[in-house]
N, C-alpha and C positions, 0 to 999 in steps of 0.2 A: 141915531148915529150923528144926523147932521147937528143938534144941539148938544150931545157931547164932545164933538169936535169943536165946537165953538165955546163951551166953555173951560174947556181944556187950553185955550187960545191959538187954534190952528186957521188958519185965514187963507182964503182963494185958492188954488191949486192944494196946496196943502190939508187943506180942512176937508176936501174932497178926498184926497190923499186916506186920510186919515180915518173916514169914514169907508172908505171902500177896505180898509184892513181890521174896521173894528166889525162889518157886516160879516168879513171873511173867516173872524177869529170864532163868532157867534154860532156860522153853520158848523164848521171846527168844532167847536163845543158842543154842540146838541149830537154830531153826524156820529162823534165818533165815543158818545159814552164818559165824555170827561169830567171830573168830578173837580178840578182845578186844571185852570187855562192863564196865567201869570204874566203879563208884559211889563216888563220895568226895565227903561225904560222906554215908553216910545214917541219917539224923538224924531226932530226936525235937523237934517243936516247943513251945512253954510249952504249948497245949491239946492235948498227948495225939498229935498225930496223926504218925507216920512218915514221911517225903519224902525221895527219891532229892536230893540237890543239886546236883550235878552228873553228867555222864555222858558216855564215851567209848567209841566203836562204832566196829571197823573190820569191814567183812565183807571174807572170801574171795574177793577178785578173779576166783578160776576159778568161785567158784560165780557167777556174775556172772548168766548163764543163768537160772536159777531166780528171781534176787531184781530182777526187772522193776520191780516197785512202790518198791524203795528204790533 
């Protein structure tokens, strides 16, 4: 994470930032069965802070069983 944040050019606070939402995205994608997990884009706002902008999620139809809540 932390050397994709960095070469994506996220720096100090940010790149931590950034890193703690792409660790997030990863258990995301394995926890819940997703076959496509999409962030475009994810971006740095003028105060510093990191934000997913938009997002696309398809889960696994077979897992369908397991993922009751979504």
């Amino acid at each position: 994470a932390q050397k994709l944040a960095h070469r994506l050019g996220f720096e100090g606070d940010a790149q931590t930032q950034a890193m703690d939402i792409m660790q997030k995205l990863y258990k995301l994608f394995r926890s819940k069965d997703c076959i496509l997990l999409e962030i475009n884009p994810l971006a740095e706002t003028t105060d510093g802070q990191v934000v997913c902008m938009d997002c696309k999620i398809n889960i696994d139809d077979n897992a369908e069983f397991r993922q009751h809540e979504i």
